[in-house]
N, C-alpha and C positions, 0 to 999 in steps of 0.2 A: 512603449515608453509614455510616460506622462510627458505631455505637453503644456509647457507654461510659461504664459509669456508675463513679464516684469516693466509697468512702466513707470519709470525714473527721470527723473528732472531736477533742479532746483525751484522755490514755490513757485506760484504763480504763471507759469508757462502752458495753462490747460490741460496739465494729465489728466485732472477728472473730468474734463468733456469729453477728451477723446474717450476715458472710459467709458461713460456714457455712449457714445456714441458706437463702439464696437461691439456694447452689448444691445445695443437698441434701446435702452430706456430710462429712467432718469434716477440711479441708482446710487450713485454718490454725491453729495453738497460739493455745489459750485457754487464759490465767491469770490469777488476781486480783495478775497485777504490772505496772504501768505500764512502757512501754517493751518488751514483751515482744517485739509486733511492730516487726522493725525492718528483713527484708528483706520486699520486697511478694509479695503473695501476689496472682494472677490466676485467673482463674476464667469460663467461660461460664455462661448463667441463659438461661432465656425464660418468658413470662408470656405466656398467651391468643395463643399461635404467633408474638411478638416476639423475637426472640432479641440477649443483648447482653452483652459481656464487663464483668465488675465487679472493681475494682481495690479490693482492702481496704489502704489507706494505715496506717503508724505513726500515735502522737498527736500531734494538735501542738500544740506547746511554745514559748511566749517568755521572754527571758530569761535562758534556762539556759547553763551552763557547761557542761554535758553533754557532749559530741562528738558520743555515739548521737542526743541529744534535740535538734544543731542539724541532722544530717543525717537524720534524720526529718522534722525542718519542711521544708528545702530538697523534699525529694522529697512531703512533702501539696502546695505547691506547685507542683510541676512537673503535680502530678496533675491539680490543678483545673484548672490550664491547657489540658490534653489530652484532658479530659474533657466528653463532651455535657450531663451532667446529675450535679448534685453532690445526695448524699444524707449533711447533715448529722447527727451524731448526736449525741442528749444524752441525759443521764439525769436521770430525773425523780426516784428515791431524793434524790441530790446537789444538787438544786435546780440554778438558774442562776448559775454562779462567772465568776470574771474569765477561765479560759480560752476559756471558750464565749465570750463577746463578743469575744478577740480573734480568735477562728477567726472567726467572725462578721463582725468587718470585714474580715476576709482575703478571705471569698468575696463579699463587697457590693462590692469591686473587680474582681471576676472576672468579673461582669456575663453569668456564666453562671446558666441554673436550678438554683435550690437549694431542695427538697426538707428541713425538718427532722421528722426520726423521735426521739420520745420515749421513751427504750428504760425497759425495767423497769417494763413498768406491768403489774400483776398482778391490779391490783384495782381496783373501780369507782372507788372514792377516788384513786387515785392519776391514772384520769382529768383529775380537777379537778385535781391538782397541776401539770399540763402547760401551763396556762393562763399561767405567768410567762414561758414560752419566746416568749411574742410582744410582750415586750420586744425581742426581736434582731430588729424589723422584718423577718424575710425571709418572712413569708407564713404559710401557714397549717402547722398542727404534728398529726403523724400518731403515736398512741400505739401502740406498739407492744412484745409482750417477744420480742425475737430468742430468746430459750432455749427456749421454748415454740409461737413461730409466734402468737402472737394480733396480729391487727391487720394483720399484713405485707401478707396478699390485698388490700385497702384501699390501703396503701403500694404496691404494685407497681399495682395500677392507676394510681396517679397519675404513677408515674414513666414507666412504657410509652407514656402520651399524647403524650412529647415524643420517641419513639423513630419511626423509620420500620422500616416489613418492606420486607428486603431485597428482596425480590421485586416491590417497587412500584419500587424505587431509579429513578430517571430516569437518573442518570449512567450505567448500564448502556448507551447509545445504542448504542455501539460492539458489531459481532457477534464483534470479532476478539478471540482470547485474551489475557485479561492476565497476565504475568508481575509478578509480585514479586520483587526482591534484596532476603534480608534476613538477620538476622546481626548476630553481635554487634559491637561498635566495633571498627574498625583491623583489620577482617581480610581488606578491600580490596573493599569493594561499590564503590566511585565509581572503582575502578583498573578493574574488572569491565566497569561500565557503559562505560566511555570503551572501552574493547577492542572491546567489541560496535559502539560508533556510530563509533571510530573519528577521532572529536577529543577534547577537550580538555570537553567542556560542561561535567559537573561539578568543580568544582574540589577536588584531591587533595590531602592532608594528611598531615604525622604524627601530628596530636594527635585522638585518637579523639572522635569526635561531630562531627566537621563538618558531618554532614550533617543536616537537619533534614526540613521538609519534602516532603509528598508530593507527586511530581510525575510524570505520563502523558506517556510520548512514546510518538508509535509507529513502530514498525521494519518497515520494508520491504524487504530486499535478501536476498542468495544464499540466497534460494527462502523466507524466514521472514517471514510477516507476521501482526505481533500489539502489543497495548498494553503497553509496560515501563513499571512502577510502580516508580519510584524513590525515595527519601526523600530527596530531594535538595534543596540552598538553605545556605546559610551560615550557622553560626551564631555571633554576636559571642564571641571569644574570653573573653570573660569569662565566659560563661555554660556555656565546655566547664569541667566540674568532676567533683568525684568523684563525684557523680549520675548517671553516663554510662551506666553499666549499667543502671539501672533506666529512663533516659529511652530507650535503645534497644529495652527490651521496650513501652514506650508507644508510638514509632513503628511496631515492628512489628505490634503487633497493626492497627493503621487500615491497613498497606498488605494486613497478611493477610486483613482481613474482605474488600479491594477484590478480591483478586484471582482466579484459576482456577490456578493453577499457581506454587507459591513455590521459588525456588531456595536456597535455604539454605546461605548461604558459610560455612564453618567456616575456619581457622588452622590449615594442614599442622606450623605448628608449635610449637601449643599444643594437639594435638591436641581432643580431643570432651569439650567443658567442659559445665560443670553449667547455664550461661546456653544453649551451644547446646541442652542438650535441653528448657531450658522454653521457646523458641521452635519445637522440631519440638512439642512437645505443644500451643503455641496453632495452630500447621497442622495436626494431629491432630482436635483441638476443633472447628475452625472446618471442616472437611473440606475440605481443599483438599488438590490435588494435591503432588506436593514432590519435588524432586528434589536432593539434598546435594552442595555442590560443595566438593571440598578443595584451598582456595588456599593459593598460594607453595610448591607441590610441588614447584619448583625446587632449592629451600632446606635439602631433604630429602636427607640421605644417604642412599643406595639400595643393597639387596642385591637378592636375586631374587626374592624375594615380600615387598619389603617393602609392595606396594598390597594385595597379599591382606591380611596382616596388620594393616593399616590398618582395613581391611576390614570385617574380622573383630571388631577391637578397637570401631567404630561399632556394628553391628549388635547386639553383644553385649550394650552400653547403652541401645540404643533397644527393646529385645526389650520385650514379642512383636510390636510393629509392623518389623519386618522387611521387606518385601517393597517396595524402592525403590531405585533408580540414585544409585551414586554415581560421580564423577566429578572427576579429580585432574587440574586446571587450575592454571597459571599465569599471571595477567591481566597482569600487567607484560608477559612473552614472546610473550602472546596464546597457550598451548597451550595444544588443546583445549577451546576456548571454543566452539566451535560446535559441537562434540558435546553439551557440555551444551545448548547450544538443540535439538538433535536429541531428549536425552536428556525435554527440557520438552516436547517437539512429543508425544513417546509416551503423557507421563505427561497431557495433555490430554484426548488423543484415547483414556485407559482411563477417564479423566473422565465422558466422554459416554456409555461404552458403554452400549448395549441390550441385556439379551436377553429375546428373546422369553419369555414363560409357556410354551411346548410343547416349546422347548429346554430350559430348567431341569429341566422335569417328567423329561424324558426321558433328561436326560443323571446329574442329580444324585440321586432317588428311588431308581435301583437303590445307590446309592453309600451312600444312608442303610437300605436296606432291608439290605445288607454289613454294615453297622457303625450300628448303631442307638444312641438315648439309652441309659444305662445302668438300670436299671431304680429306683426310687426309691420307697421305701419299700411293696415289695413291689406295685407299678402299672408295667406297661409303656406309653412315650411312644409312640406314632405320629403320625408328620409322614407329613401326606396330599395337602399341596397349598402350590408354591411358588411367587411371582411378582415382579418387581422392582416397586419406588415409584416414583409420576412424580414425585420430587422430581429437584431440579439435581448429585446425586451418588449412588453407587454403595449400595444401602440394600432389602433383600428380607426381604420376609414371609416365614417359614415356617410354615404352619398346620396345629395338632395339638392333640390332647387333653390335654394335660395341659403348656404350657407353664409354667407356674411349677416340674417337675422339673425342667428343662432347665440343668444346670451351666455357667458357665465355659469351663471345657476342651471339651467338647462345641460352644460354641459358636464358639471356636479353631477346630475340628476342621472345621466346617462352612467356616468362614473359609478356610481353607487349600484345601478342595475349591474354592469358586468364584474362587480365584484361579490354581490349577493348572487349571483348564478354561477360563476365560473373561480371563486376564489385566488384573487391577487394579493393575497393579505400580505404586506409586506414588503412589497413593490412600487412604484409610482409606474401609472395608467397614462399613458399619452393617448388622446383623442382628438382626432382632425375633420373635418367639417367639411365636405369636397363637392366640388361641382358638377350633377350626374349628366 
C-alpha cells in the first residue's frame, strides 16, 4: 500500500514547519501569514526504515469569501480523502477556536486515522495547556514544537504503526513488472492506455481528471508481459474541478510508490511544465525507474532537429538527473507506443542490475585513483573499497577515510562513472559515503 500521511490544520498553527521538519529540510514557505501555503507542497520521510510521502495541506477555512481560502479547503479535503493517516494540527499558544472543531468534524467524517499534534509547546506548562484539545473527541494529543523537533520522535512513532514497510507489501504477489502511466491531466494517459490494450476499457475525455482510480491489468502480448497500473475509474463530473492539478499529483504518487517503472506522459504541446517536473521528482524520490514519453507529437510542427531540441529543452530542466529515454509518441495514431514499452522493458531491466564487488573494485578504483576527492581542508580522501546494497534499486557504498569531505560535484562525478560503465539509464543512483 501507499503510504501517506496528510497534514491538516486551520492557518497558522505550523504545518509547514512540521513539514519541514519531517522532511529534514527547508521545503515549504514559512510565515506568520495565514494562507501563505496555498500550492501543496509534497515531500518523502521515513521513521525506523518506514518510508512515506507527506502532504503539507493550506488551512482550512469556513465561511470565507476568500477564493485562495475556498480552494484551499476544497483541496484539505481532497487530501484527507487520499490519504492513509491524517496528522491534525493545533496550537496550544491559541488554545482551542471554532476553526479547529470545524476541521475536526471534517476528519470525524473521513472515518480515517487521525493523529492530533499540539504544536508550540515549549515549555513544561504548556504541556498541561494541551489538555483542552480532547474536547475534539478524536483520541489522544501529542505535544509537540515542529521549530525545535521536541516531541516529534513520539509523534512519528505513533503514526508509523498504522503504515506498512513496503517490503512486507503482500500485493507484491505478482513477479511481473509494474508499469505506471502518469502525468498531469489531459495529456492522454487513458488515450495511451487504450493504444497498448487496444479497445475502448478506459473511458476517454476532454475534461481533465476522468480518471480516478488505481487499477492493475496485465499485458501479455507481442513479446511484453508485465502489470499496467493505471489510474483509471470515472469520476462524477461534478467533482472534475479546479483542484485537478493538485488531485493528479495525489493519484500519482499511490501509483508511483506501486510501481517499478513509471512512464511519464508529458503534452508535445505544452511542452515540460512545472507539474511535470514535480511528478519526475516524486519518481526521483521514490526511486523508480522512468521513462518520459512525449504525447500528441503529431500536432507538432516539425523541422529537422525539432526532437533533438525538444530534447534538449527537457533535459536541460530536469538536470542534473539526466540520464533517461525519451520518447515522442502519438496515442491517438498509435506511433511509437511500443518503443516506449521497449524503452520501459530497458529501464527495468538497469532496475535490477548487479554488479558484482570485484567488478566495481576493478573497473572504477583505478577511475577514482585518476581523479580523486579534491583535497579538503588540507586532508587527502581515499576511497578503498566499493560494493552495491541488497536493497530493491540501484544504491553503492563507497568506503574511505574521511567521507564527510566528500562534495556534491564529486559525488556527480562518481555518478556519471557508474552509469557510463554499467548502464542506469533511467533509474536514479543513490550513492553513500561511508566510514572504512
Amino acid at each position: 500500500m501507499a503510504n501517506i500521511l496528510a497534514i491538516v490544520g486551520r492557518p497558522n498553527v505550523g504545518k509547514s514547519t512540521l513539514f519541514n521538519r519531517l522532511l529534514g529540510q527547508r521545503q515549504a514557505i514559512v510565515e506568520e501569514t495565514s494562507g501563505v501555503t496555498r500550492d501543496r507542497h509534497y515531500g518523502k520521510s521515513d521513521w525506523n526504515g518506514i518510508e512515506f510521502s507527506v502532504i503539507d495541506t493550506g488551512g482550512y477555512v469556513t465561511g470565507s469569501d476568500d477564493v485562495f481560502e475556498e480552494e484551499i479547503r476544497k483541496q484539505v479535503e481532497l487530501a484527507v480523502d487520499e490519504a492513509d493517516v491524517i496528522l491534525f494540527v493545533v496550537d496550544v499558544r491559541a488554545g482551542l477556536t471554532g476553526l479547529d472543531s470545524d476541521v475536526a468534524n471534517l476528519l470525524r467524517k473521513s472515518q480515517k486515522k487521525v493523529i492530533i499534534a499540539a504544536n508550540k509547546v515549549d515549555t513544561g506548562k504548556q504541556i498541561n495547556d494541551t489538555s483542552e484539545f480532547y474536547q475534539l473527541g478524536l483520541g489522544n494529543i501529542y505535544p509537540i514544537s515542529a521549530i525545535n523537533g521536541s516531541g516529534t520522535g513520539d509523534l512519528l512513532d505513533e503514526v508509523t504503526q498504522y503504515f506498512e514497510k513496503h517490503e512486507d507489501d503482500e500485493d507484491e504477489a505478482s513477479d511481473l513488472p509494474k508499469y505506471a502511466v502518469v502525468g498531469r491531466p489531459n495529456v492522454g494517459k487513458s488515450s495511451f492506455i487504450n493504444a497498448l490494450l487496444g479497445d475502448e476499457r478506459n473511458i476517454v475525455t476532454d475534461i481533465p481528471g476522468t480518471t480516478r482510480d488505481s487499477i492493475n491489468t496485465k499485458y501479455n502480448r507481442f513479446g511484453f508481459e508485465f502489470m499496467l497500473i493505471d489510474t483509471a475509474g470515472v469520476r462524477k463530473k461534478s467533482k472534475v474541478s479546479e483542484n485537478i492539478e493538485f488531485y493528479s499529483v495525489m493519484r500519482s504518487i499511490r501509483a508511483i510508490e506501486h510501481s517499478d517503472v513509471c512512464l511519464l506522459l508529458i503534452d508535445a504541446t505544452l511542452g515540460f511544465e512545472s507539474q511535470d517536473m514535480n511528478i519526475l521528482h516524486l519518481i526521483e524520490k521514490n526511486r523508480k525507474s522512468v521513462v518520459v514519453i512525449v504525447n500528441k507529437w503529431d500536432l507538432i510542427k516539425k523541422e529537422t532537429n525539432t526532437h533533438l531540441e525538444f530534447e534538449q529543452m527537457i533535459r536541460k530542466k530536469t538536470a542534473p538527473f539526466v540520464d533517461y529515454e525519451i520518447v515522442f509518441t502519438s496515442a491517438i495514431h498509435k506511433q511509437r507506443i511500443f518503443k516506449a514499452l521497449e524503452a520501459a522493458h530497458r529501464a527495468y531491466e538497469n532496475k535490477k542490475r548487479r554488479i558484482s564487488t570485484s567488478k566495481l573494485n576493478e573497473t572504477l578504483l583505478p577511475v577514482i585513483e585518476a581523479t580523486p576527492p579534491p583535497m579538503s581542508k588540507g586532508k587527502h580522501v581515499k576511497i578503498k573499497y566499493i560494493t552495491q546494497l541488497p536493497v530493491k534499486f540501484p544504491a553503492f557504498a563507497f568506503y574511505c577515510n574521511l567521507p564527510q569531505y566528500i562534495k556534491d560535484p564529486y559525488k556527480r562525478f562518481i555518478e556519471n562513472q557508474l552509469r557510463e560503465r554499467f548502464d542506469f539509464k533511467g533509474i536514479p543512483v543513490q550513492i553513500y559515503f561511508r566510514k572504512k
